[in-house]
C-alpha positions in Angstrom: 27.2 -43.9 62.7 24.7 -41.9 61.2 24.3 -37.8 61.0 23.4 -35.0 58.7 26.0 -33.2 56.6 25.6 -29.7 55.8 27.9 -28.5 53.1 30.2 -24.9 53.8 27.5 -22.3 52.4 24.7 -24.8 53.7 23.2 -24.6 50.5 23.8 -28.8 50.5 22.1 -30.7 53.0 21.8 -34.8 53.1 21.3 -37.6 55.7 23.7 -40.3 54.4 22.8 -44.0 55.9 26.2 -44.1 57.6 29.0 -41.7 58.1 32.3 -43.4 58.2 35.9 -42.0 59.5 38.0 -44.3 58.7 41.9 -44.5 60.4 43.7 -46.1 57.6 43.6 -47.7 54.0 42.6 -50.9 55.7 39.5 -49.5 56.7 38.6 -47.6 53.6 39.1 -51.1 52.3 36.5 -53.0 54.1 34.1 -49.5 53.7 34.0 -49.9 49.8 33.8 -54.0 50.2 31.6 -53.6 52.2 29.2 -51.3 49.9 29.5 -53.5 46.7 28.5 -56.3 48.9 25.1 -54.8 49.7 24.7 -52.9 46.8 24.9 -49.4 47.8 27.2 -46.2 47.0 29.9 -44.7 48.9 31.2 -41.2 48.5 34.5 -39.4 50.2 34.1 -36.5 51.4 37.2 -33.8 52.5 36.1 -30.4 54.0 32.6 -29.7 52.6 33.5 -26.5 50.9 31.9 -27.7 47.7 29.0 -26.0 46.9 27.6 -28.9 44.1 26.8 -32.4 45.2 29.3 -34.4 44.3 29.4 -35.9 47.7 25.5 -36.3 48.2 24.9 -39.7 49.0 21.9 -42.3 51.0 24.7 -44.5 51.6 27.8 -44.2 52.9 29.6 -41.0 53.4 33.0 -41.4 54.1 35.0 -38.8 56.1 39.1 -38.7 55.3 40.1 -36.2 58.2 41.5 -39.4 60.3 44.0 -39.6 56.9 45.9 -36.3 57.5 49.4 -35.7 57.7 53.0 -36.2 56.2 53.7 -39.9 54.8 57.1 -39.3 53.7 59.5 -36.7 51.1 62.6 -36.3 49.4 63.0 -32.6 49.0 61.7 -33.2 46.0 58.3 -34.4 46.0 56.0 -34.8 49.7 53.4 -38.1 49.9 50.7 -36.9 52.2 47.4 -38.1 53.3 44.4 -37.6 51.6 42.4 -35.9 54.1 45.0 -33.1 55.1 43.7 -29.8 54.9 45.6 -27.6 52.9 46.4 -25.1 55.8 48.1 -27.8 57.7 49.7 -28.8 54.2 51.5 -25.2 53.9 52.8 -25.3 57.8 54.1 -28.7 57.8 56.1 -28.0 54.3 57.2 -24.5 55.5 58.7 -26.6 58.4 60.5 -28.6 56.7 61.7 -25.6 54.2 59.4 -26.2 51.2 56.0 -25.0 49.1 53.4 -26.3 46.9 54.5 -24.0 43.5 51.0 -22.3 43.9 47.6 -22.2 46.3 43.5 -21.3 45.6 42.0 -18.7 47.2 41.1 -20.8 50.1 42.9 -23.3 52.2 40.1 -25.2 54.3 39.9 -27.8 51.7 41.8 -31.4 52.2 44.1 -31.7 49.5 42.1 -34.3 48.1 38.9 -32.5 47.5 40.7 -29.9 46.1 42.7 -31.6 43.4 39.4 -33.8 42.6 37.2 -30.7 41.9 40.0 -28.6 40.2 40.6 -26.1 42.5 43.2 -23.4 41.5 44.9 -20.2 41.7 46.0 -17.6 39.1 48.7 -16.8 36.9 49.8 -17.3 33.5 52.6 -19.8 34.5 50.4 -22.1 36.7 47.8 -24.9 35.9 45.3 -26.0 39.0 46.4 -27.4 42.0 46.1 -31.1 40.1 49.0 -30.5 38.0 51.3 -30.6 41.2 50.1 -34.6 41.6 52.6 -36.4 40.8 51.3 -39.8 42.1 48.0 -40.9 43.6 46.7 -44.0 45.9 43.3 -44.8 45.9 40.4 -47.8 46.5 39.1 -48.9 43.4 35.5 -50.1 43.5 36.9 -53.5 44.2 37.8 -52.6 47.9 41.7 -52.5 46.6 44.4 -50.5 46.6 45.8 -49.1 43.6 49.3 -47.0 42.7 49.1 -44.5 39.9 52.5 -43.1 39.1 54.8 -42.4 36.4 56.2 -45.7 37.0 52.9 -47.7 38.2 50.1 -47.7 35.7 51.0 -44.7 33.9 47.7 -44.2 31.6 45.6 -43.8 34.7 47.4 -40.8 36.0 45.5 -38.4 33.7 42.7 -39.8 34.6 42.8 -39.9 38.4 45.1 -36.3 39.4 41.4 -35.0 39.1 38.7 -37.5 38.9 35.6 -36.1 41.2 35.8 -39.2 43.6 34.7 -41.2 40.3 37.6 -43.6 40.5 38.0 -44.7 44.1 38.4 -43.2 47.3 41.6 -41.6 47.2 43.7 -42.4 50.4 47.2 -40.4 49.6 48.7 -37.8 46.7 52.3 -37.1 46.1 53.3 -33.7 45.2 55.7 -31.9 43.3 57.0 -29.4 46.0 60.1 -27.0 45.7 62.1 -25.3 48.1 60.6 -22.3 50.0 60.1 -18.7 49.0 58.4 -16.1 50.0 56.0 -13.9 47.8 55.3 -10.1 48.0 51.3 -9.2 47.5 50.2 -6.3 46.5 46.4 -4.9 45.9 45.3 -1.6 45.0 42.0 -0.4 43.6 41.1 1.2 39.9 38.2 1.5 38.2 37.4 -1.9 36.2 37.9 0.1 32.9 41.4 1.0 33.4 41.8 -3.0 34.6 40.9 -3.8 31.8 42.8 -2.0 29.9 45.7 -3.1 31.4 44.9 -7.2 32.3 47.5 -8.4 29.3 50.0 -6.0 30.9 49.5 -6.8 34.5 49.3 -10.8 33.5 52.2 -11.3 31.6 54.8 -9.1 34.2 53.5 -10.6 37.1 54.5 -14.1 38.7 50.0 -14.2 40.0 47.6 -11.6 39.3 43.8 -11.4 40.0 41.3 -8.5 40.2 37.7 -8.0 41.6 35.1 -6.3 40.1 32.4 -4.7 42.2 29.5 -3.9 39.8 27.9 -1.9 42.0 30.5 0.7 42.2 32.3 -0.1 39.1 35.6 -0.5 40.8 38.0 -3.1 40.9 40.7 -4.5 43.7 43.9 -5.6 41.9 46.0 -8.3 43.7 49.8 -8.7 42.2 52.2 -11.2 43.6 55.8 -11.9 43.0 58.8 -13.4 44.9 60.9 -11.2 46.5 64.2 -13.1 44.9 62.9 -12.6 41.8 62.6 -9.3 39.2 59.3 -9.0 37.2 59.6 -9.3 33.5 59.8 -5.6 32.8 58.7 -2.0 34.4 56.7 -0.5 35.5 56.0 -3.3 37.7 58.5 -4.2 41.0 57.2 -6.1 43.8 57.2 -3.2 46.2 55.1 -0.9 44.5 51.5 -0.1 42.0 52.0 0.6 38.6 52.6 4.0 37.8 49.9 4.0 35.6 47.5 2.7 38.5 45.0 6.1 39.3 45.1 5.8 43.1 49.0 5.5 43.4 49.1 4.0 46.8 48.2 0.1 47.3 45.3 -0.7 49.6 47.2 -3.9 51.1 51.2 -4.9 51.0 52.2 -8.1 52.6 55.4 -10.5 52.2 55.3 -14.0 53.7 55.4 -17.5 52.3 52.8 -18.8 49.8 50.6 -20.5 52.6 50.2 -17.2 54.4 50.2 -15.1 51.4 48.0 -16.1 48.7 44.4 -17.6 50.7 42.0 -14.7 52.1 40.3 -15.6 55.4 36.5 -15.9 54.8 34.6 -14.7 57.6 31.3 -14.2 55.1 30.2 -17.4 53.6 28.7 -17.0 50.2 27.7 -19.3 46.6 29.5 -19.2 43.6 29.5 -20.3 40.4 33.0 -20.3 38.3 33.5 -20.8 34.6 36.9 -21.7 32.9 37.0 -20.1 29.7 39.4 -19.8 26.2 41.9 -17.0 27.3 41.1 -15.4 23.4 36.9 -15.4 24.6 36.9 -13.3 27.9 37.1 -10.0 27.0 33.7 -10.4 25.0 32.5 -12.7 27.4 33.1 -10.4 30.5 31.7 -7.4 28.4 28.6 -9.6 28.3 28.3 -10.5 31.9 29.0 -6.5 33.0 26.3 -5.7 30.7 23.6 -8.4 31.9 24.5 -8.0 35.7 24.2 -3.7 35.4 21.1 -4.1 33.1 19.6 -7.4 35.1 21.2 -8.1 38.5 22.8 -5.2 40.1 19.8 -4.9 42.4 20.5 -8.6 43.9 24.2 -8.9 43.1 25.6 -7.5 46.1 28.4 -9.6 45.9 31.9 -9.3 43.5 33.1 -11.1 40.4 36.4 -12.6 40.5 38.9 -12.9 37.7 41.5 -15.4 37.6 43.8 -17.1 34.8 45.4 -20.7 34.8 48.0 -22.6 32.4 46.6 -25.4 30.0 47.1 -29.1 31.3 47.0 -32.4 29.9 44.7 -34.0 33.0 41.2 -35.1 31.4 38.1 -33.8 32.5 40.1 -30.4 34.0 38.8 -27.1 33.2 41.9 -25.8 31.7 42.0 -29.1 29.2 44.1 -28.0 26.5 43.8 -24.2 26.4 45.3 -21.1 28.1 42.0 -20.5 30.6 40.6 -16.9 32.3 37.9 -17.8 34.7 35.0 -15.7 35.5 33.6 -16.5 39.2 30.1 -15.1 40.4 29.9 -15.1 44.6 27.0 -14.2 46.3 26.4 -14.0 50.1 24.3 -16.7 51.4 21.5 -14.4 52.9 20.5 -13.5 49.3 18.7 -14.8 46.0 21.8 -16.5 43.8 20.3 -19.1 41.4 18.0 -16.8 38.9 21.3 -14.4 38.8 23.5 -17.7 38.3 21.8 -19.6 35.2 21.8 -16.3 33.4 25.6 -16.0 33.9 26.1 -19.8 33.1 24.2 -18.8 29.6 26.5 -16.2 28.8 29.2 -18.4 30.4 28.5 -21.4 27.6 28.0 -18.9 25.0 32.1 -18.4 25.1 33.2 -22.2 25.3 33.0 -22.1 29.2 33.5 -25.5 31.4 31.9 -25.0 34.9 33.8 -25.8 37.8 33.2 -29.1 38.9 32.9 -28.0 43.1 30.5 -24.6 42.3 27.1 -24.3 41.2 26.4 -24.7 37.6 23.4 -26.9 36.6 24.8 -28.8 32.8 24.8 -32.6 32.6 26.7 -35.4 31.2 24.9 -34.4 27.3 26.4 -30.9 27.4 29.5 -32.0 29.1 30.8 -34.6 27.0 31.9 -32.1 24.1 33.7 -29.8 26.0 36.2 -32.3 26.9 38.2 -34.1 24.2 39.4 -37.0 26.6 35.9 -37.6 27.9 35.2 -41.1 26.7 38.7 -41.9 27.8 38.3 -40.9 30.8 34.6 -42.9 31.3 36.6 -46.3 30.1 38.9 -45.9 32.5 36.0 -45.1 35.4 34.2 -48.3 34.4 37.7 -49.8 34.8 38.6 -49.2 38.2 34.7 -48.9 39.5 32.8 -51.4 37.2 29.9 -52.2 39.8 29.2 -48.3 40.0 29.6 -48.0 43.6 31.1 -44.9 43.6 28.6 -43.9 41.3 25.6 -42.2 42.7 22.6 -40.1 41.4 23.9 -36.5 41.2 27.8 -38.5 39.5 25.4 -40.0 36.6 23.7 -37.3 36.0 27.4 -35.6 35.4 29.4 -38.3 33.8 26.5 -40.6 31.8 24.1 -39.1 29.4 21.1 -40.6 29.8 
């Protein structure tokens, strides 16, 4: 079957030369045997909502929404499908009385685009949505299935909890899950000054906290979020109410409900972005930076906001949060209006600070300027040419990521 696929912003369009939905590993299977046998590539693809083209492919495109749904759990730790959207993810585990420790901002994605691209949320305490993997299953380039666990081929598990589709087709995760609880959100708006003032503050004595900036108006929206068992480190911060110290005294939005409900916005506006993961110790001049370039460059075309987010180091390999405390800085901007003249000059500033773009938003570096901003990189291209040594997963846009030329 052949048809067009149009990405979630549109801003990717490609006619592959066969679109695939497979209904179980068997099939994926014969898929990828079938592409090494005639020399072409084969990419998965989840949702779409990527806005780079790590799916772009003249061969075969391969769909996982026929892979959704529970495979099995222990209270403990879920095995799901990899095509299961993360929506249907957070209703089927609040049935069952558990939740993933933390979400993005979005939940359209399938769990296993998400985790391949590095998708993540905020807070101090959490890493991306990768570091909840416990296990993965996936379709080497050999048309075989392979288990990566602690207790099945170990080393690989670095590798492959975030891996960009370079390392198979991934057919099922298994998650770390806990039991459920509900989080209390609160948002209020302040002027990006006094934010900033206050970001270490608001960080360290909330369980998740994110802000807006609007560089138009010079405001900011301030999202807090803790569970409503818990205390917050320390005043003047409870779950129920703004910081004293906040200069509009009444929040803008309150809402309790379980993480799934709680911590994605619904998108009615689809928009670009381009998101860079920075050294915690670099944003403040690297934010100082970008509000100076945007007022004095982009505030006529920058209709849009600028989000701020923070995530724990990890030990995965090529993610974005690689070995350092990490405050991202994310661009949007509405897909009616001129993004990429505005975006290069924010990924300059962005490198500038010892950034690493986020492998499913726009940025435009290559393998050459990848390779030394992550120190497992070679480890993780040996273990690539393991699993996929005829390159099938490996097509244009990938190379020009993951080999320098």
């Amino acid at each position: 079957m052949t048809r067009s696929f149009v990405n979630w912003s549109g801003s990717l369009a490609f006619t592959p030369a066969e679109h695939a939905e497979p209904r179980d590993e068997d099939e994926v299977c014969a898929l990828v045997r079938h592409a090494r046998e005639t020399g072409t590539t084969i990419r998965p693809v989840g949702s779409g909502h990527s806005s780079s083209p790590l799916v772009r492919t003249d061969g075969i495109l391969v769909s996982l929404d026929r892979l959704s749904g529970m495979v099995s759990g222990d209270g403990h730790r879920v095995s799901v499908w990899a095509g299961t959207k993360l929506r249907t993810l957070g209703e089927g585990l609040f049935d069952g009385g558990l939740a993933m420790d933390n979400l993005g901002d979005v939940d359209y994605q399938s769990i296993a685009g998400a985790t391949a691209t590095g998708t993540h949320g905020t807070g101090l305490g959490f890493g991306n949505l990768s570091t909840q993997i416990a296990a993965v299953r996936l379709v080497t380039g050999a048309g075989e299935t392979l288990d990566i666990s602690p207790a099945d081929n170990p080393e690989l598990l670095p590798a492959a909890r975030l891996s960009l589709g370079a390392l198979g087709v991934v057919t099922r995760v298994t998650l770390d899950v806990q039991p459920h609880f509900e989080l209390h959100r609160v948002s209020w708006c302040a002027h990006v000054d006094w934010t900033l003032d206050h970001l270490a503050e608001l960080q360290h004595t909330n369980r998740n906290m994110d802000f807006y900036w609007y560089p138009r108006s010079d405001q900011t929206q301030v999202r807090v979020m803790n569970r409503v068992d818990e205390t917050p480190t320390g005043p003047p911060f409870t779950p129920a109410r703004v910081p004293d110290s906040a200069p509009l005294g009444a929040p803008r939005d309150s809402q309790v409900g379980p993480t799934h409900r709680t911590i994605p916005r619904h998108r009615e506006l689809r928009f670009e972005e381009i998101e860079y993961m920075l050294p915690s110790e670099a944003f403040p001049a690297c934010f100082a930076e970008v509000r100076r370039r945007i007022r004095d460059r982009h505030r006529r075309v920058a209709g849009w906001r600028v989000l701020v987010r923070s995530i724990a180091p990890d030990d995965i390999w090529l993610s974005n949060a690689y070995g350092r405390p990490t405050v991202t800085i994310a661009c949007l901007q509405n897909v009616s209006l001129p993004y990429e003249e505005y975006f290069r000059d924010m990924e300059a500033v962005f490198r500038q600070y010892g950034g690493r773009p986020h492998w499913g938003k726009k940025h435009w570096l290559t393998a050459r300027e990848l390779r030394p901003l992550y120190p497992r990189w070679d480890d993780f291209q040996a273990v690539r040419r393991r699993l996929d040594p005829d390159g099938v997963f490996l097509t244009p846009d990938l190379a020009r990521l993951l080999e320098e030329a």
